[in-house]
BAMARBA-677306 format. One record per residue (C-alpha): residue in one letter; z, x, y. Coordinates in nm, 2 decimals. Each point is the difference from the previous one (the first is absolute). Layout:
BEGIN
PT   vokol       zz       xx       yy
PT       a        Z        X        Y
...
***
This chain:
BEGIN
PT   vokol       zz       xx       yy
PT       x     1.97    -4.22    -4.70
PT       x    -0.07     0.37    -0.16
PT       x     0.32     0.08    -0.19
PT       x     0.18     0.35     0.18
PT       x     0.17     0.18    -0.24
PT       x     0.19     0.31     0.01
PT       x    -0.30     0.17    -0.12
PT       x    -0.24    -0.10     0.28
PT       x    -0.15     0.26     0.18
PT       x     0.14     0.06     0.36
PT       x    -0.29     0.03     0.25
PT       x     0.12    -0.04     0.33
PT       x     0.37     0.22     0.10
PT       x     0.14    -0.09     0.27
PT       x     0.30     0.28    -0.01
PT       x     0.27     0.01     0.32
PT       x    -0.24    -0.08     0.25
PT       x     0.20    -0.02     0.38
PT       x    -0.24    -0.04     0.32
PT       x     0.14     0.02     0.31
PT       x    -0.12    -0.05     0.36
PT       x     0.27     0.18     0.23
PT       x     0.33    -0.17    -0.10
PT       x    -0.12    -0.27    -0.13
PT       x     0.02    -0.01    -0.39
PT       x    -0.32    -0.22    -0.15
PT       x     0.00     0.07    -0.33
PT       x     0.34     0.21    -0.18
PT       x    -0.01     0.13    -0.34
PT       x    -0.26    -0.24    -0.14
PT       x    -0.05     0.08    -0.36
PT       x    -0.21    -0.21    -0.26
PT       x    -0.24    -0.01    -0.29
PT       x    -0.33    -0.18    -0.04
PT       x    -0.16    -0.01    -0.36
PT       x    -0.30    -0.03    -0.17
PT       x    -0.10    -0.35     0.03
PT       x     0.26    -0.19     0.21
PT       x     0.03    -0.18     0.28
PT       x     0.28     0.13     0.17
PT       x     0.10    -0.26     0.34
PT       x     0.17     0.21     0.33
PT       x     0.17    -0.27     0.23
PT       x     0.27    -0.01     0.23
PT       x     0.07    -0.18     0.33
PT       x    -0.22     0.12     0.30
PT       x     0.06     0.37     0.11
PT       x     0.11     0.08    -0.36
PT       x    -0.28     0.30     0.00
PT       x    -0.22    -0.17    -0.24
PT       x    -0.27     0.11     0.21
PT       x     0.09     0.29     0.11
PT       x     0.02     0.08    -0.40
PT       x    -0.32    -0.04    -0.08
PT       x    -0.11     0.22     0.33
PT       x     0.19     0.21    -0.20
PT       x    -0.17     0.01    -0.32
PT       x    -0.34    -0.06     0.12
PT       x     0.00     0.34     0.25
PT       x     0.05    -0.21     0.35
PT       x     0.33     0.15     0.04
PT       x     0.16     0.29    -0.11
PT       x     0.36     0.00    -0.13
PT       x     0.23     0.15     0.15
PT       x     0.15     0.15    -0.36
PT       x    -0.04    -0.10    -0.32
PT       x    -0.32     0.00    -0.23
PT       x    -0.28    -0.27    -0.11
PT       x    -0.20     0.06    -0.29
PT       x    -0.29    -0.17    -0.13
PT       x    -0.06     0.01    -0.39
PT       x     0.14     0.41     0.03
PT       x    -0.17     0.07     0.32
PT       x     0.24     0.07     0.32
PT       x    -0.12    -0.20     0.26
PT       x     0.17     0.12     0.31
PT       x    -0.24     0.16     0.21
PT       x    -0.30    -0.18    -0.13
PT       x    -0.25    -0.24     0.26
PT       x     0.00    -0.31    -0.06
PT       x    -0.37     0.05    -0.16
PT       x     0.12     0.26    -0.23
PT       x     0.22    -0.23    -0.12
PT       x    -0.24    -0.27    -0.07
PT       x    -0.21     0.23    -0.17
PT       x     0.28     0.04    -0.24
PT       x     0.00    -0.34    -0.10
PT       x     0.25    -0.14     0.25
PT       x    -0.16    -0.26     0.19
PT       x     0.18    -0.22     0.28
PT       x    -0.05    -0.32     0.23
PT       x     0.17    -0.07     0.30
PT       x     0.19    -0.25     0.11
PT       x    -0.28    -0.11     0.31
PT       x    -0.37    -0.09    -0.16
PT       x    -0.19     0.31     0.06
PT       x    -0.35    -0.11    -0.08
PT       x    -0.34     0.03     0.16
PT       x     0.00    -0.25     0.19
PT       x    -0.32     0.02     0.14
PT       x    -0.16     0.08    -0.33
PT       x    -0.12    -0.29    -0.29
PT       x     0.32    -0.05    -0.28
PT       x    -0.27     0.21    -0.25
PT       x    -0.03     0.34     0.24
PT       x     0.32     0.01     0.05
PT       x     0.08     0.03    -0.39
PT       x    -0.34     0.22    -0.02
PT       x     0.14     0.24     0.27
PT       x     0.31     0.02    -0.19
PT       x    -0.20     0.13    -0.28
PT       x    -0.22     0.20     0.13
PT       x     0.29     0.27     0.01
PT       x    -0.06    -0.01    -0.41
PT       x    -0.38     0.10     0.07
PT       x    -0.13     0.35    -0.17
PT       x    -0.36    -0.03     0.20
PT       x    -0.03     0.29     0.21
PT       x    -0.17    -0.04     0.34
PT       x    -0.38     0.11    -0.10
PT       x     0.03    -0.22    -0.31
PT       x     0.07    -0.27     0.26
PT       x    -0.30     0.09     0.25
PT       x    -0.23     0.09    -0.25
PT       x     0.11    -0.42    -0.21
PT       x     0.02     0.22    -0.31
PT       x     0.06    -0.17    -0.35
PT       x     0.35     0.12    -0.02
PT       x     0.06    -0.13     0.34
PT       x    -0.17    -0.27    -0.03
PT       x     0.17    -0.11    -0.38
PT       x     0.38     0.09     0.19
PT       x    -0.08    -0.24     0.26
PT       x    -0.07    -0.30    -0.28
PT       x     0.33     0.09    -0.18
PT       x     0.22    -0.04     0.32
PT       x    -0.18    -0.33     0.10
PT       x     0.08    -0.12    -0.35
PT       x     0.35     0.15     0.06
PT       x     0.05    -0.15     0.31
PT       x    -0.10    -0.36    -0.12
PT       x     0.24     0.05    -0.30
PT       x     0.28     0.09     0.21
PT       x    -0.06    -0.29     0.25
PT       x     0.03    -0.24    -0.31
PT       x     0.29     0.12    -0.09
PT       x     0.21    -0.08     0.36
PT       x    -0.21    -0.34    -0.02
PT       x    -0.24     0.10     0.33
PT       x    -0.35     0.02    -0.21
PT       x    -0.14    -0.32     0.20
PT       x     0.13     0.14     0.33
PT       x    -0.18     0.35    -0.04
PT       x    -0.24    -0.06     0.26
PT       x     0.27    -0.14     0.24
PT       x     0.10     0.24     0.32
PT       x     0.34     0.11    -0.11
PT       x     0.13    -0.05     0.33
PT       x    -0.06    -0.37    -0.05
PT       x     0.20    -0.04    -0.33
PT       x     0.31    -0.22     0.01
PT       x     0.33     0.22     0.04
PT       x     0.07    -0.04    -0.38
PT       x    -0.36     0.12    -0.12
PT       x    -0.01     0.31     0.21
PT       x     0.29     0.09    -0.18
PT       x    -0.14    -0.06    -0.34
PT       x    -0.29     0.25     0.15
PT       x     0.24     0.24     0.11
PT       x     0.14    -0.01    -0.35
PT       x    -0.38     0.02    -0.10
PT       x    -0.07     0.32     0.20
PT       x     0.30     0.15    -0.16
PT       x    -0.11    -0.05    -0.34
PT       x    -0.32     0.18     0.13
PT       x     0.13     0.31    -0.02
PT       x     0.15    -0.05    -0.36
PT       x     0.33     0.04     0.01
PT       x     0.24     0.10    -0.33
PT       x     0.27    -0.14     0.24
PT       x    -0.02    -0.25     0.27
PT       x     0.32    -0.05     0.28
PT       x    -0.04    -0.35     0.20
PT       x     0.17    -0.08     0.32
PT       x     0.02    -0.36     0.03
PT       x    -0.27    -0.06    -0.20
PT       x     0.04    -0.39     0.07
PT       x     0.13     0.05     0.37
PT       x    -0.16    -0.36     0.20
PT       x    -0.12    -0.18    -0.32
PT       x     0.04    -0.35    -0.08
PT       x     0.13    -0.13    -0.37
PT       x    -0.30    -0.03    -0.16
PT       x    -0.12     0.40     0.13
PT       x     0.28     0.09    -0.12
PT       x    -0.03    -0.07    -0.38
PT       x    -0.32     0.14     0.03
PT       x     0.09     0.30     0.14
PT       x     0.33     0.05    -0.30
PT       x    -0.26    -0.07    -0.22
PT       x    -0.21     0.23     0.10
PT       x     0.28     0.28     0.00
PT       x     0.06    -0.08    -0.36
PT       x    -0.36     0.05    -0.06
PT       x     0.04     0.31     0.18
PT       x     0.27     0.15    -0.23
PT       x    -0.20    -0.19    -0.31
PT       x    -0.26     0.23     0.09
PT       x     0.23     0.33    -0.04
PT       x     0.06     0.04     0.35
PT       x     0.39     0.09     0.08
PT       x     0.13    -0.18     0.31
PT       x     0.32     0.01     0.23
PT       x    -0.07    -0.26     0.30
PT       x     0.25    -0.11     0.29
PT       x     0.02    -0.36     0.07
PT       x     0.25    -0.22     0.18
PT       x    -0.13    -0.36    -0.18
PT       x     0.27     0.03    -0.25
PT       x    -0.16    -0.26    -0.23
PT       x    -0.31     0.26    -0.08
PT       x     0.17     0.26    -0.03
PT       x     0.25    -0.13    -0.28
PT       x    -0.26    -0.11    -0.21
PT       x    -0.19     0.30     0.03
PT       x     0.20     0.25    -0.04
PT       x     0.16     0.18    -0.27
PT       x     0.23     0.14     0.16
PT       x     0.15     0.03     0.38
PT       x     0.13     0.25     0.21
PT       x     0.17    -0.14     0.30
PT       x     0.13     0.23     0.31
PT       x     0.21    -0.08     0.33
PT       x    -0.01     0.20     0.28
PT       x    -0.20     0.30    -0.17
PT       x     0.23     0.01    -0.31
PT       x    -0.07    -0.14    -0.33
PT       x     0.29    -0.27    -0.08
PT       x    -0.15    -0.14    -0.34
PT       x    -0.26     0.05    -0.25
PT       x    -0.09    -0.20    -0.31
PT       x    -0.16    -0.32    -0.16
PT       x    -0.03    -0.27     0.22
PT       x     0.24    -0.21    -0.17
PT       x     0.27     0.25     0.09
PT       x    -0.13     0.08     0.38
PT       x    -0.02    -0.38     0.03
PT       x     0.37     0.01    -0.08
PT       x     0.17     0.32     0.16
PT       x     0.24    -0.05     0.24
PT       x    -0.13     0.25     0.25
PT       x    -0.34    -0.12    -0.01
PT       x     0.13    -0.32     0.12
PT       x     0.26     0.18     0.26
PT       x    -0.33     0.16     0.16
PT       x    -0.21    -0.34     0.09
PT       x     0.22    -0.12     0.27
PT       x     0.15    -0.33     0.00
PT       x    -0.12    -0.09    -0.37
PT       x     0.34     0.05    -0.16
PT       x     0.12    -0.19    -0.25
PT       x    -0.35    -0.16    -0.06
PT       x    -0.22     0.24    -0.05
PT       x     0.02     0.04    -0.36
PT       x    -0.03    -0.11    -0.36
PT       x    -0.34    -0.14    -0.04
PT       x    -0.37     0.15     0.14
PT       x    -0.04    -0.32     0.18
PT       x     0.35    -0.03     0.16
PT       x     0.01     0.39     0.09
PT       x    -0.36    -0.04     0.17
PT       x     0.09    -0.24     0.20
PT       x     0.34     0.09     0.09
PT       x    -0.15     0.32     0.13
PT       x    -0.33    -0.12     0.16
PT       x     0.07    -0.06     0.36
***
């Protein structure tokens, strides 16, 4: 894991954030720091607002007060695409692929957003359209190595096993070069051995210089991925810090019902304690 000092640059600023809808209180005061470089883990039992968070950040939902910023830039306000443009790149928690489209368009269309070529270089096959074209095929093939989909590229992506149309969600997200990257269940429906691929791509991710906070309820990935966790109950933020220390926090454990006693000390013990 990258080392997080006190130094480390703080990119994402999550500062007294509260949504509401009507009386109902989703998220209250929720205030955090991502830096430079870390993978920063948001769980919580369901209804927490782990989701609604991310809506949050990621222009879906507007706060109801309180201020996001992304590497200086206020957020509130912005689309969803401005956002994204900034660097900010999500995925969501259901696979939102082409499904009717082979594994390779789907990553091409992602990044064809990239694409400089204006329309009469296209219609006219001018050299500069023509030369932008090559470099996002070669992009598009590099990107589908790295998620481990290179031999499925001429698949429909609608016929992808659950788990690999999530690697090619991850894989159109990475099309639109993010600085940051925010995953929502990233291993949601995966068996074991999808699973280790997929932490192992997220550490490739970060490897890569790419900043990431993801929400995930299999406890066992997120411990080993993470640097450090932010956990919140019922919209509030009860405990943030190494996962040694969440692990062991009394009101973590307090907020999985009927874990008790059990539900600490050890990755493996807390894990399962808290799985069902």
């Amino acid at each position: 894991m990258t080392p997080i000092t006190a130094a480390s640059k703080v990119v994402l600023s999550i500062e007294h954030v509260v949504v509401r809808f009507g009386g109902l209180v989703a998220l209250s005061d929720l205030d955090f720091t991502v830096a430079e470089g870390e993978i920063v883990g948001l769980i919580g039992p369901n209804g927490a607002g782990k989701t609604t968070a991310f809506n949050v950040v990621t222009g879906f939902l507007r706060p109801t007060s309180g201020a996001v910023r992304y590497r200086g830039t206020l957020l509130n306000g912005l689309k969803p695409h401005q956002i994204a443009a900034l660097g900010l790149v999500r995925t969501f928690q259901r696979t939102s692929v082409f499904q009717n489209n082979s594994v390779f368009d789907n990553v091409l269309i992602g990044l064809h957003r990239r694409g400089r070529s204006r329309l009469r270089d296209t219609l006219l096959a001018l050299p500069r359209e023509r030369a932008e074209e090559r470099a996002l095929v070669e992009a598009a093939h590099g990107i589908l190595r790295q998620v481990g989909l290179e031999q499925r590229a001429a698949e429909l992506a609608g016929a992808l096993p659950y788990g690999e149309q999530r690697l090619l969600g991850m894989a159109l997200a990475l099309a639109a070069q993010p600085s940051m990257l925010l995953l929502d269940e990233p291993v949601s429906g995966m068996n074991a051995s999808e699973t280790a691929k997929c932490m192992g791509l997220v550490e490739a991710i970060r490897a890569s210089g790419v900043t990431i906070l993801l929400v995930e309820h299999d406890m066992p990935m997120v411990m080993r991925v993470s640097d450090r966790i932010v956990v919140l109950n019922y919209g509030r933020i009860i405990a943030e810090g190494p996962p040694a220390a969440v692990q062991k926090n009394p009101d973590v454990i307090r907020a999985y019902p009927g874990r008790g006693k059990e539900a600490c000390l050890s990755c493996a013990t807390w894990c399962a304690a808290t799985a069902g």
